[in-house]
MARKOLPA-666490 format. One record per atom (N, C-alpha, C, O, CB): x, y, z; residue number from 1; residue in one letter. Coordinates in Angstrom, 2 decimals. Glycine has a CB too. Example, Ala and Ser with C-alpha at 12.3 -4.5 7.8 and 13.67 -1.06 7.14 Angstrom:
<rs>
+---------+---------+---------+-----+---------+
|       x |       y |       z | num | residuo |
+---------+---------+---------+-----+---------+
|   13.19 |   -5.69 |    7.80 |   1 |       A |
|   12.30 |   -4.50 |    7.80 |   1 |       A |
|   13.20 |   -3.30 |    7.80 |   1 |       A |
|   14.24 |   -3.32 |    8.46 |   1 |       A |
|   11.31 |   -4.47 |    9.05 |   1 |       A |
|   12.85 |   -2.25 |    7.08 |   2 |       S |
|   13.67 |   -1.06 |    7.14 |   2 |       S |
|   12.90 |    0.03 |    7.87 |   2 |       S |
|   13.41 |    1.14 |    8.04 |   2 |       S |
|   14.08 |   -0.60 |    5.72 |   2 |       S |
+---------+---------+---------+-----+---------+
</rs>
This chain:
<rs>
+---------+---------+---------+-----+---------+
|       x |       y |       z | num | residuo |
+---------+---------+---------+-----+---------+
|  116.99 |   86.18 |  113.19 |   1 |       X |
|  117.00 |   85.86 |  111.77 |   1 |       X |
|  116.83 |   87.17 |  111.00 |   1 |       X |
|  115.91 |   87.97 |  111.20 |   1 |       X |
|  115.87 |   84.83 |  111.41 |   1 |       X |
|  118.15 |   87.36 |  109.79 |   2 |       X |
|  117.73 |   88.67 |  109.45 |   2 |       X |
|  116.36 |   88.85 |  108.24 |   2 |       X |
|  116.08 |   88.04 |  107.36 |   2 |       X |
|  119.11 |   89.33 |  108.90 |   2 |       X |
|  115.85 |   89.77 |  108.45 |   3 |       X |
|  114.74 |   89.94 |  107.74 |   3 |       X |
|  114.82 |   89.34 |  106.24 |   3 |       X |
|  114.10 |   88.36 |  106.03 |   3 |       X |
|  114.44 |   91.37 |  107.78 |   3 |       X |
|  115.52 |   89.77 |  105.28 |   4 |       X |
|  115.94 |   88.89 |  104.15 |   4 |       X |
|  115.49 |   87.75 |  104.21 |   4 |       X |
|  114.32 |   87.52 |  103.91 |   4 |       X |
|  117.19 |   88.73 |  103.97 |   4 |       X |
|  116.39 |   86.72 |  104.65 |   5 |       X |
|  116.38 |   85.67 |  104.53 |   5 |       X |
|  115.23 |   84.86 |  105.62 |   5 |       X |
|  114.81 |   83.73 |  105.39 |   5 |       X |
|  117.72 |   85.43 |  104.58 |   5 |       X |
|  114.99 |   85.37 |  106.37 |   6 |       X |
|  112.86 |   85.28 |  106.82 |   6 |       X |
|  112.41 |   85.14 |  105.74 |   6 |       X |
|  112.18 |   83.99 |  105.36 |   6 |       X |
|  111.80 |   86.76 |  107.51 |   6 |       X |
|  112.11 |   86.45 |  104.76 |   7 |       X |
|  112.03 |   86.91 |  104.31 |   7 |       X |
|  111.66 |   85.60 |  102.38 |   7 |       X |
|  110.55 |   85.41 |  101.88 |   7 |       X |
|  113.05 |   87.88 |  104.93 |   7 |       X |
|  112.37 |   85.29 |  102.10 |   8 |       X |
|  112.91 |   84.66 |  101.32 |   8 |       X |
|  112.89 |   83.00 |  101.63 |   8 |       X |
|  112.96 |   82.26 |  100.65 |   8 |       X |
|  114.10 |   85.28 |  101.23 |   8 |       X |
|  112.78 |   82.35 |  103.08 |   9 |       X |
|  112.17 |   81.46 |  103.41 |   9 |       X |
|  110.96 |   81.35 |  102.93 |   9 |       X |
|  110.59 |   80.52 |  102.10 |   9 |       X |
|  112.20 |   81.43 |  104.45 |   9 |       X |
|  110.22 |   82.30 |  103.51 |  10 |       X |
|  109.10 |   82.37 |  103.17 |  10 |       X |
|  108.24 |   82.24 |  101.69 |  10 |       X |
|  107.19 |   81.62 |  101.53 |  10 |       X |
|  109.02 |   83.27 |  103.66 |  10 |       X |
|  109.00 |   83.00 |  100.69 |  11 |       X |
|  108.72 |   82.78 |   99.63 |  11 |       X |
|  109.28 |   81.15 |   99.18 |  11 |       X |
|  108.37 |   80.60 |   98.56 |  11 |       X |
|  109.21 |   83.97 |   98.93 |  11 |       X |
|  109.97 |   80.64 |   99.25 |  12 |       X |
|  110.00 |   79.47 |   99.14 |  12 |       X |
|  109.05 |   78.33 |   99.35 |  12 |       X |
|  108.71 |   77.35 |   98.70 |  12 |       X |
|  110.75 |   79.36 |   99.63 |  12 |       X |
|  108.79 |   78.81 |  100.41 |  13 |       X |
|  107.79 |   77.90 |  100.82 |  13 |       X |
|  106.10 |   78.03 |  100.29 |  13 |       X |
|  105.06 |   77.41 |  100.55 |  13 |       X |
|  107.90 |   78.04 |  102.30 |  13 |       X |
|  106.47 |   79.21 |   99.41 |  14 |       X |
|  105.25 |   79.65 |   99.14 |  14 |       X |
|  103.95 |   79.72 |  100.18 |  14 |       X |
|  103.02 |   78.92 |  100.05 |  14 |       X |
|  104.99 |   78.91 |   98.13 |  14 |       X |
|  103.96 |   80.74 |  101.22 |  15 |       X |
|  103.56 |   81.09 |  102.09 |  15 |       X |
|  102.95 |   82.23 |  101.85 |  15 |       X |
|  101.78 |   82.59 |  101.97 |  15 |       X |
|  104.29 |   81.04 |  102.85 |  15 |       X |
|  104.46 |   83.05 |  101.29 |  16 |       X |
|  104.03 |   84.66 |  101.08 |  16 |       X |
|  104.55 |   84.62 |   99.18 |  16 |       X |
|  105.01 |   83.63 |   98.62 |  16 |       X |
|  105.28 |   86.14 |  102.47 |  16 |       X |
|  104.40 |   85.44 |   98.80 |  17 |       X |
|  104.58 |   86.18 |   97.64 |  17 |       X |
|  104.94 |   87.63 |   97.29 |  17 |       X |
|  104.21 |   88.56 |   97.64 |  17 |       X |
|  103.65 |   86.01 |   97.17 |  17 |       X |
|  106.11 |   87.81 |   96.59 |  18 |       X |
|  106.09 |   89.43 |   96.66 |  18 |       X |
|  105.20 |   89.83 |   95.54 |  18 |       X |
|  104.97 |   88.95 |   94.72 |  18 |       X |
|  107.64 |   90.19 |   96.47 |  18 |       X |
|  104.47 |   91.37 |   95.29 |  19 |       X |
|  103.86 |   91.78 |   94.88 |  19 |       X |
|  104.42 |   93.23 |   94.52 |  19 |       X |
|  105.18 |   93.80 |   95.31 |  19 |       X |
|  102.95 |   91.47 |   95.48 |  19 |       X |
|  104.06 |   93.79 |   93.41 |  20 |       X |
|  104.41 |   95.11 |   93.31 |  20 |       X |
|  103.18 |   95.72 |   93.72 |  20 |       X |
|  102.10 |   95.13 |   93.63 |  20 |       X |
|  104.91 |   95.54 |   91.96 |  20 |       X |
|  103.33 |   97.17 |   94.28 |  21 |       X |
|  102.36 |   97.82 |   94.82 |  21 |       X |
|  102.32 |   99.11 |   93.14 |  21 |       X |
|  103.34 |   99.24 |   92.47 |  21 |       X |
|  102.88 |   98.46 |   96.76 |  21 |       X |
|  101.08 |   99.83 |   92.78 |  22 |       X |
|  101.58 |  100.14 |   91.74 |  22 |       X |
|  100.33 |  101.57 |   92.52 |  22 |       X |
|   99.35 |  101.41 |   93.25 |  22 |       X |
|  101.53 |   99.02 |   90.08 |  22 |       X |
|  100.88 |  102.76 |   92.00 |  23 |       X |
|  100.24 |  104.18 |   92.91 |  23 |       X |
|   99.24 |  103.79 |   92.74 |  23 |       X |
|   99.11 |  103.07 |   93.74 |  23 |       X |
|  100.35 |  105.79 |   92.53 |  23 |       X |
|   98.04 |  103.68 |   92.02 |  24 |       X |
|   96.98 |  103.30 |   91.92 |  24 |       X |
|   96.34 |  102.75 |   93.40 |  24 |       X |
|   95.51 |  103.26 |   94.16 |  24 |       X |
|   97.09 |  102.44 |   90.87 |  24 |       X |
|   97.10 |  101.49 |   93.46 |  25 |       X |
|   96.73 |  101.00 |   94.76 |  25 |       X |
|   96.75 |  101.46 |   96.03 |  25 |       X |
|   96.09 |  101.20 |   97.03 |  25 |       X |
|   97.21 |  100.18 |   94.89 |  25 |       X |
|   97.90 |  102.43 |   95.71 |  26 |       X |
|   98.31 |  103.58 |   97.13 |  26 |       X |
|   96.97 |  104.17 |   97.55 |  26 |       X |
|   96.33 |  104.22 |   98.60 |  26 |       X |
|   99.48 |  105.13 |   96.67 |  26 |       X |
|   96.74 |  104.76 |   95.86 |  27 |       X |
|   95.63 |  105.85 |   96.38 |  27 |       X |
|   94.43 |  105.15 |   96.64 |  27 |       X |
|   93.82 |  105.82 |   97.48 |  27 |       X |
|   95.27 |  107.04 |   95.30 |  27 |       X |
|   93.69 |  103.98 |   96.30 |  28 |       X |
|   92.94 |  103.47 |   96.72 |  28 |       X |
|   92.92 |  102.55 |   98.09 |  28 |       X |
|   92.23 |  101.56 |   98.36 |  28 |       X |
|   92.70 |  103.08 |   95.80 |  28 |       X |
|   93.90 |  103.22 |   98.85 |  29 |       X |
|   94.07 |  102.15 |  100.33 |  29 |       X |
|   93.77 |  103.73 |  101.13 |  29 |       X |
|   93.29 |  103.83 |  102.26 |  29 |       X |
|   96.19 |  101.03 |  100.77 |  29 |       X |
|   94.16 |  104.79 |  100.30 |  30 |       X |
|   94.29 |  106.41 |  101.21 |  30 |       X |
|   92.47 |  106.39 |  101.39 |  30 |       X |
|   91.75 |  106.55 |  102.38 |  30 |       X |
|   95.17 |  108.32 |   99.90 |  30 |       X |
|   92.13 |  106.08 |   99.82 |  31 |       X |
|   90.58 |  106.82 |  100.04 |  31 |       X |
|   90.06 |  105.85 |  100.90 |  31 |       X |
|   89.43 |  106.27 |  101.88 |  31 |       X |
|   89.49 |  107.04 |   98.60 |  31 |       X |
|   90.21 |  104.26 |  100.70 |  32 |       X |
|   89.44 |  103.72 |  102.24 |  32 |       X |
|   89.23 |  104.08 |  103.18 |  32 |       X |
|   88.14 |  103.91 |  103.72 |  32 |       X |
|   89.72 |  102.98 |  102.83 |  32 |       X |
|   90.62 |  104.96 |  103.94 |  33 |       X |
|   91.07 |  105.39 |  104.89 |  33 |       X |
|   90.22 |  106.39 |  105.07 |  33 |       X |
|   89.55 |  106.31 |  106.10 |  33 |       X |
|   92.28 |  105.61 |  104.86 |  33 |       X |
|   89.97 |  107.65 |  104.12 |  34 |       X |
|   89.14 |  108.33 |  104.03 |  34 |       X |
|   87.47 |  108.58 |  104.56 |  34 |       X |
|   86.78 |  109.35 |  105.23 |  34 |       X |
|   89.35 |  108.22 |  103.14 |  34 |       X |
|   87.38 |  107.18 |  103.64 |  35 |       X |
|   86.06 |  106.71 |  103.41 |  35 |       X |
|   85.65 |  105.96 |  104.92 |  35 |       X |
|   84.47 |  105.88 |  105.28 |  35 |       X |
|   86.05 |  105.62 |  102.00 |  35 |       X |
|   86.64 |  105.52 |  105.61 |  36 |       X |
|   86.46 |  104.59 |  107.27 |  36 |       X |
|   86.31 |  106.28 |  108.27 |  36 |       X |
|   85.36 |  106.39 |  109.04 |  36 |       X |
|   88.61 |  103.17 |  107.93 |  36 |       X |
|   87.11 |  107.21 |  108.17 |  37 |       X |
|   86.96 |  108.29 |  108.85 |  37 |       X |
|   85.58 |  108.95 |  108.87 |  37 |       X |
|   85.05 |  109.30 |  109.93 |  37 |       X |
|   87.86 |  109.09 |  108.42 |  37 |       X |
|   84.92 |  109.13 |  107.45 |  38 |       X |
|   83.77 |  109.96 |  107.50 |  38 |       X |
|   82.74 |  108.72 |  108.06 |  38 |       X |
|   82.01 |  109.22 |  108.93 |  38 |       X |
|   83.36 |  110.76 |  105.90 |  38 |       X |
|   82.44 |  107.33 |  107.87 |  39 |       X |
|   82.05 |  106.92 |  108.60 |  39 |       X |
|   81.74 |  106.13 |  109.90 |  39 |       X |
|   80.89 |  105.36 |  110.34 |  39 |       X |
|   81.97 |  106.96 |  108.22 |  39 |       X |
|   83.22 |  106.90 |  110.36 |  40 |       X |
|   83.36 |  106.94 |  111.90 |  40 |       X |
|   82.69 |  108.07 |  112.80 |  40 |       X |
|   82.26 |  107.98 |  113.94 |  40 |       X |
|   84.79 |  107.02 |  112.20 |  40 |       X |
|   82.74 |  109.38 |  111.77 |  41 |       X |
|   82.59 |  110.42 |  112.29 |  41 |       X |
|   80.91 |  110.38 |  112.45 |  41 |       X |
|   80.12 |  110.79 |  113.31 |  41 |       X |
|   83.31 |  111.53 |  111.46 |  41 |       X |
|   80.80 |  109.81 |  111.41 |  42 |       X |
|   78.71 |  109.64 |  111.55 |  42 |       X |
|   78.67 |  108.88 |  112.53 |  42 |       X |
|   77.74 |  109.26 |  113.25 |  42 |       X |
|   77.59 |  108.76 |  110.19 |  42 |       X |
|   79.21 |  107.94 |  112.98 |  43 |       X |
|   78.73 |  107.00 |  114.10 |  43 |       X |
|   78.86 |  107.57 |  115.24 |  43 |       X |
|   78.05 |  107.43 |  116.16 |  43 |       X |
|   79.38 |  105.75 |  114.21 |  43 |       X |
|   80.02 |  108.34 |  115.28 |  44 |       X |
|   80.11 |  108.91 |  116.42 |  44 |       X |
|   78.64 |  109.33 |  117.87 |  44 |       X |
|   78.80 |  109.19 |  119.08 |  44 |       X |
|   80.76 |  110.06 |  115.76 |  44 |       X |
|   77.64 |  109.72 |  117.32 |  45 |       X |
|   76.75 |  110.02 |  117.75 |  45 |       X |
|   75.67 |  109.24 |  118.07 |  45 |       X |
|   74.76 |  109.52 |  118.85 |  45 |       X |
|   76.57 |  110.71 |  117.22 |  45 |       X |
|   75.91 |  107.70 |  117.07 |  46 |       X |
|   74.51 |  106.96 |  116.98 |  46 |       X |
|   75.84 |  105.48 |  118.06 |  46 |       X |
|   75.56 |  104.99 |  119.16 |  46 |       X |
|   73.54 |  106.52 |  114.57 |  46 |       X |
|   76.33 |  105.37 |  117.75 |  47 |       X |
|   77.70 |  104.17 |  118.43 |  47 |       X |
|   78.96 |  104.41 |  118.70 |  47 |       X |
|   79.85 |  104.39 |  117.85 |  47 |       X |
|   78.08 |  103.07 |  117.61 |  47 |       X |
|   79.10 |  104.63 |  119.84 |  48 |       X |
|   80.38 |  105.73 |  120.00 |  48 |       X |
|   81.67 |  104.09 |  119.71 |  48 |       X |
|   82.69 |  104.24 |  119.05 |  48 |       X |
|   80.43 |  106.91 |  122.29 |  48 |       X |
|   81.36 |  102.97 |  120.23 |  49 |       X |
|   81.91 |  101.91 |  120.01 |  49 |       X |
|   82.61 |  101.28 |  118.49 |  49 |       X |
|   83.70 |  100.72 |  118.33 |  49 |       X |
|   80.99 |  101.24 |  120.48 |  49 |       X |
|   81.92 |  101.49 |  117.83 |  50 |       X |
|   81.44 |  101.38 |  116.69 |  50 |       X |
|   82.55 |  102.20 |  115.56 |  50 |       X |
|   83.35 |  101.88 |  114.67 |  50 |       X |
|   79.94 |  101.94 |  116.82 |  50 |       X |
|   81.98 |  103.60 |  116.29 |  51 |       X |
|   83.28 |  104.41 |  115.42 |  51 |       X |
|   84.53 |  104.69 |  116.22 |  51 |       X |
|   85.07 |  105.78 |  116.05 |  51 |       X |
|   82.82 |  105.97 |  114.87 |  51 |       X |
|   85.12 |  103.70 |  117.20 |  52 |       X |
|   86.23 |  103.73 |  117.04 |  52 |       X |
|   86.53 |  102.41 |  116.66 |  52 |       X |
|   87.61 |  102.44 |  116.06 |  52 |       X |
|   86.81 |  104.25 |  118.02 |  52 |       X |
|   86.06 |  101.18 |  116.72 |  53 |       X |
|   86.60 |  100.35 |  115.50 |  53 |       X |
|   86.45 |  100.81 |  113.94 |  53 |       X |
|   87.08 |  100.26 |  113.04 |  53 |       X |
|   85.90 |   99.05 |  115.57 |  53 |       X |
|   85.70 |  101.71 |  113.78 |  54 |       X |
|   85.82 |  102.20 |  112.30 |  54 |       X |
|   87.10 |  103.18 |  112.18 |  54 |       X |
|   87.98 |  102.98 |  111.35 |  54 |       X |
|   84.39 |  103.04 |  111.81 |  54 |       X |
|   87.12 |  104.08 |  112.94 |  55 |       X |
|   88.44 |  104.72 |  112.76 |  55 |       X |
|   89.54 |  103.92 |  113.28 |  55 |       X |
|   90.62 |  104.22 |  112.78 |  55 |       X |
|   88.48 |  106.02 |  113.40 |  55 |       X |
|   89.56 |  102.92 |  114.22 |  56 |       X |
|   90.96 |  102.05 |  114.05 |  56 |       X |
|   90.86 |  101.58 |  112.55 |  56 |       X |
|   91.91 |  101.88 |  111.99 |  56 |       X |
|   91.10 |  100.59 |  115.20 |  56 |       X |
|   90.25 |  101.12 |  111.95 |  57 |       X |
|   90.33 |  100.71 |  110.33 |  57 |       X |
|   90.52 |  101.41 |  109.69 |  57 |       X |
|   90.86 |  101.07 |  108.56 |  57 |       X |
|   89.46 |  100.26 |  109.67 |  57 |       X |
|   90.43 |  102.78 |  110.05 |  58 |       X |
|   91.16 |  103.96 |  108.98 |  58 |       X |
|   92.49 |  104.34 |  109.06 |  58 |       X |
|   93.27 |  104.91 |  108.30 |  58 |       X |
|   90.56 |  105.28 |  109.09 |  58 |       X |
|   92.55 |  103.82 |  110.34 |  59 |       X |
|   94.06 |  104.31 |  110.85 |  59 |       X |
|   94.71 |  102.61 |  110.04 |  59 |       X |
|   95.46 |  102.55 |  109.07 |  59 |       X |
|   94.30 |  104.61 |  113.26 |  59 |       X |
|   94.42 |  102.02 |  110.42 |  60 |       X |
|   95.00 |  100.53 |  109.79 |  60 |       X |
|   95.29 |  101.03 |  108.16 |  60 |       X |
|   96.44 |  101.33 |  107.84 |  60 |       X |
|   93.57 |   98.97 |  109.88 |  60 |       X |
|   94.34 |  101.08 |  107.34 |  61 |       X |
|   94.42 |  101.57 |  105.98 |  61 |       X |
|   95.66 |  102.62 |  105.84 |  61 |       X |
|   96.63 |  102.32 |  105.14 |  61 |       X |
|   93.01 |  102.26 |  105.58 |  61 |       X |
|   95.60 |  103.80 |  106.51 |  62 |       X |
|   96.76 |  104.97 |  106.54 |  62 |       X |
|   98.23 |  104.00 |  106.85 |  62 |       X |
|   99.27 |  104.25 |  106.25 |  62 |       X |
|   96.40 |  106.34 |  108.04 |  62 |       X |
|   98.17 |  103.48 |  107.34 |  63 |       X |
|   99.41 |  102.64 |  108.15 |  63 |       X |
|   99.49 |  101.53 |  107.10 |  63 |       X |
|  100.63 |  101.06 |  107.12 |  63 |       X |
|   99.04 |  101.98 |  109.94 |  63 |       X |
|   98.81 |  101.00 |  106.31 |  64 |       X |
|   99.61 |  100.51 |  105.10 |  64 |       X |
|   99.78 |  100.98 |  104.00 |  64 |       X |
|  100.60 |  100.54 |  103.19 |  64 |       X |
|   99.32 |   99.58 |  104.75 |  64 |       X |
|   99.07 |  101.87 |  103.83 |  65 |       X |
|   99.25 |  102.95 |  102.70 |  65 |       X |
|  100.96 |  103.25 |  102.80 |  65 |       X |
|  101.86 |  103.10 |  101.97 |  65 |       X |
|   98.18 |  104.53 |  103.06 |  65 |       X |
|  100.95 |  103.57 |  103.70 |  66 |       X |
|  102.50 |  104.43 |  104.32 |  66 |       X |
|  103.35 |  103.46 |  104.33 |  66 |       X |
|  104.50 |  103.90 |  104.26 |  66 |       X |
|  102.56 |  105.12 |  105.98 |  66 |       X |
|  103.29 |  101.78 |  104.39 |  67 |       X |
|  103.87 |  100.40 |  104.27 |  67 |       X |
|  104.09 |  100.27 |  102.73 |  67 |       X |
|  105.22 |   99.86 |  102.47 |  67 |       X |
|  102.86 |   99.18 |  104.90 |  67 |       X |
|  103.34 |  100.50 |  101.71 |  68 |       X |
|  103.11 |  100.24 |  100.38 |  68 |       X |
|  104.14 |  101.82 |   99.82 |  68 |       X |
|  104.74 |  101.83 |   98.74 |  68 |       X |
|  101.13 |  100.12 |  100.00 |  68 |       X |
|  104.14 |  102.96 |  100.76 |  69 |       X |
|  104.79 |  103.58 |   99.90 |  69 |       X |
|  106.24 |  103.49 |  100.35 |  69 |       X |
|  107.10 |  103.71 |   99.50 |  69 |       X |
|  104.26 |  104.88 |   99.72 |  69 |       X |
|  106.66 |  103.17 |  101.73 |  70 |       X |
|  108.24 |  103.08 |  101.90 |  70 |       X |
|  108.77 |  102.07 |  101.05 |  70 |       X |
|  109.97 |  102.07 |  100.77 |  70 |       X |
|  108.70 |  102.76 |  103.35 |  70 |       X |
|  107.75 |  100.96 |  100.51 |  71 |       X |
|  108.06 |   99.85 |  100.09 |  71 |       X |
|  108.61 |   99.97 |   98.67 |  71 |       X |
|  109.58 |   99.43 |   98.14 |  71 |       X |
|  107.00 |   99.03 |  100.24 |  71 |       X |
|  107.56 |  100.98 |   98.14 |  72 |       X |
|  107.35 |  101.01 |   96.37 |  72 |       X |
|  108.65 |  101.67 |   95.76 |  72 |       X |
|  109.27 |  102.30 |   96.62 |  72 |       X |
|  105.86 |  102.07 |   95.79 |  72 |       X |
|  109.17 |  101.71 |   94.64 |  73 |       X |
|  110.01 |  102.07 |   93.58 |  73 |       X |
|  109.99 |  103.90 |   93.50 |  73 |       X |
|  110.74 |  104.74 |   92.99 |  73 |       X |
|  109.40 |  101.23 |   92.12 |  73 |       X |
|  108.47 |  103.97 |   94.47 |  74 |       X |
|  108.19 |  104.97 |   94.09 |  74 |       X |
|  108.25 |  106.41 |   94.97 |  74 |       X |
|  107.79 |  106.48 |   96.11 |  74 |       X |
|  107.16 |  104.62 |   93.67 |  74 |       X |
|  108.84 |  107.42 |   94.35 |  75 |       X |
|  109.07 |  108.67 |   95.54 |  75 |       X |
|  107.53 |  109.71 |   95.69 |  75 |       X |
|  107.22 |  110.64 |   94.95 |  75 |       X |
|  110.64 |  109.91 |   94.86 |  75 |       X |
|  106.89 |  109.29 |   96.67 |  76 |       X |
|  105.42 |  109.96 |   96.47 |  76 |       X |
|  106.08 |  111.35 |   98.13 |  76 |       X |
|  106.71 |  111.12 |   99.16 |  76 |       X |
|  103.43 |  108.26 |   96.90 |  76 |       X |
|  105.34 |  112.90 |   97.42 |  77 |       X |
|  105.37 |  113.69 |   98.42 |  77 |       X |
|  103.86 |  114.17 |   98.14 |  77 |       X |
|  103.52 |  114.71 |   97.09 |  77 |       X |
|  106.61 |  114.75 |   98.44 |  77 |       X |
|  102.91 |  113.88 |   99.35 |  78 |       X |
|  101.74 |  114.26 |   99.42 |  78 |       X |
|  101.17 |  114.58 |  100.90 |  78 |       X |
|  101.75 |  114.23 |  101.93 |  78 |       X |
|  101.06 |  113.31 |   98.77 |  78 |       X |
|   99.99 |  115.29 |  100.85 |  79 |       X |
|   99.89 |  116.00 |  101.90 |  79 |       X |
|   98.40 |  115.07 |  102.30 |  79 |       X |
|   97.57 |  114.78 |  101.45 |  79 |       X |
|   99.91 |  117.79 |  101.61 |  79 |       X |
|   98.30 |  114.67 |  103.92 |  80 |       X |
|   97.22 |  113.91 |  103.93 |  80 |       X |
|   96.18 |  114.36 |  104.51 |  80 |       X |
|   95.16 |  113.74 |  104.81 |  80 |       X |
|   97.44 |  112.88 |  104.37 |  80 |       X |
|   96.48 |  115.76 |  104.72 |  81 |       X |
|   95.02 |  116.56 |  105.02 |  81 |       X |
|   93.78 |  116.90 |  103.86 |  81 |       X |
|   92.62 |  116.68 |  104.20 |  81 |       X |
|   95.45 |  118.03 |  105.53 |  81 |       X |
|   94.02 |  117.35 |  102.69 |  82 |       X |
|   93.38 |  116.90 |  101.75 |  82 |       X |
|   92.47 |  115.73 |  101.53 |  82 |       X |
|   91.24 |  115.62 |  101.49 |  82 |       X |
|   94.09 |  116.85 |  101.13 |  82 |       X |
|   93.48 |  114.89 |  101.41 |  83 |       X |
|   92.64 |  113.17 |  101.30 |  83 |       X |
|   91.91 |  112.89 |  102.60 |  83 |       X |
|   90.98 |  112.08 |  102.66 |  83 |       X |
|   93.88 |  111.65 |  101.13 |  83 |       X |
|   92.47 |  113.74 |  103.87 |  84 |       X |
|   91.57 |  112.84 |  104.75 |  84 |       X |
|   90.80 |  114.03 |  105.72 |  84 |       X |
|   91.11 |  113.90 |  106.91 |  84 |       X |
|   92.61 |  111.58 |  105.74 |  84 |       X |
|   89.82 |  115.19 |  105.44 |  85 |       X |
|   89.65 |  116.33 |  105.78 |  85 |       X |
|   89.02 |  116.57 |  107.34 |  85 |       X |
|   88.72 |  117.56 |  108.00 |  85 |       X |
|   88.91 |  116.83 |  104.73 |  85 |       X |
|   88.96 |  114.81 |  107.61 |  86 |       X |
|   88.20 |  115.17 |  109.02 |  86 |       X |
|   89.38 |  114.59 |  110.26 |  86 |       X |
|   90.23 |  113.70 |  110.23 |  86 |       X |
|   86.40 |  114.16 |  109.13 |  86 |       X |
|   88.98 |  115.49 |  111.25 |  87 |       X |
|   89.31 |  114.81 |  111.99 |  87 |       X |
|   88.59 |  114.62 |  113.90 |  87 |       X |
|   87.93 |  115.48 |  114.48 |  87 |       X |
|   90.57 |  115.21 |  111.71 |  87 |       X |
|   88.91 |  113.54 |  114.35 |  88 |       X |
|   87.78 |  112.84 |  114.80 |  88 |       X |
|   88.96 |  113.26 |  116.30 |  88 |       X |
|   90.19 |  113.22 |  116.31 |  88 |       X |
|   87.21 |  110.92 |  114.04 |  88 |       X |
|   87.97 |  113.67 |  117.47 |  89 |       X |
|   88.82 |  113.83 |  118.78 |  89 |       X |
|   87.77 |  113.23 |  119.45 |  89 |       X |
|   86.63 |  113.65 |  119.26 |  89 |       X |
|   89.34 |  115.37 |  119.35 |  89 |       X |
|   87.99 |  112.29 |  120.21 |  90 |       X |
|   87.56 |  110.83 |  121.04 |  90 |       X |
|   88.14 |  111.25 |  122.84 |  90 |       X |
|   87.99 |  110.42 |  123.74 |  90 |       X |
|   88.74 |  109.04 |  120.16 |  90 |       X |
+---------+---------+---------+-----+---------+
</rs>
């Protein structure tokens, strides 16, 4: 079934709904992402378990961030070392 018309089922049935994503929201799905890294990186030491379900949730956040921007109207070029300054080796 091509995606479209999945796609468009779906809204029919009122299941799903489309939504505009508007930058705002971009950047507030990046800083979650952010915000799940630094406190992965604290756990690291006290629950090693712990912070890697926290950094899978950061990585989840980055991975729709990146869903919301192929999606959007909008042409974003940004660099994600900035927004996300740590990084965590497991």
């Amino acid at each position: 079934m091509p995606s479209d018309s999945f796609l468009n089922e779906y809204i029919e049935k009122k299941l799903i709904k489309p939504e505009k994503i508007g930058l705002d929201q971009i950047g507030k799905v990046i800083k979650s992402a952010g915000k799940s890294l630094k406190v992965a990186e604290k756990l690291l030491s006290i629950d090693e378990g712990h912070s890697y379900d926290t950094a899978y949730t950061a990585m989840l956040h980055a991975g729709r961030a990146f869903v919301f921007i192929k999606a959007s109207d909008h042409q974003l070029i940004f660099s994600i070392r900035p927004l996300l300054p740590l990084t965590l080796i497991f």
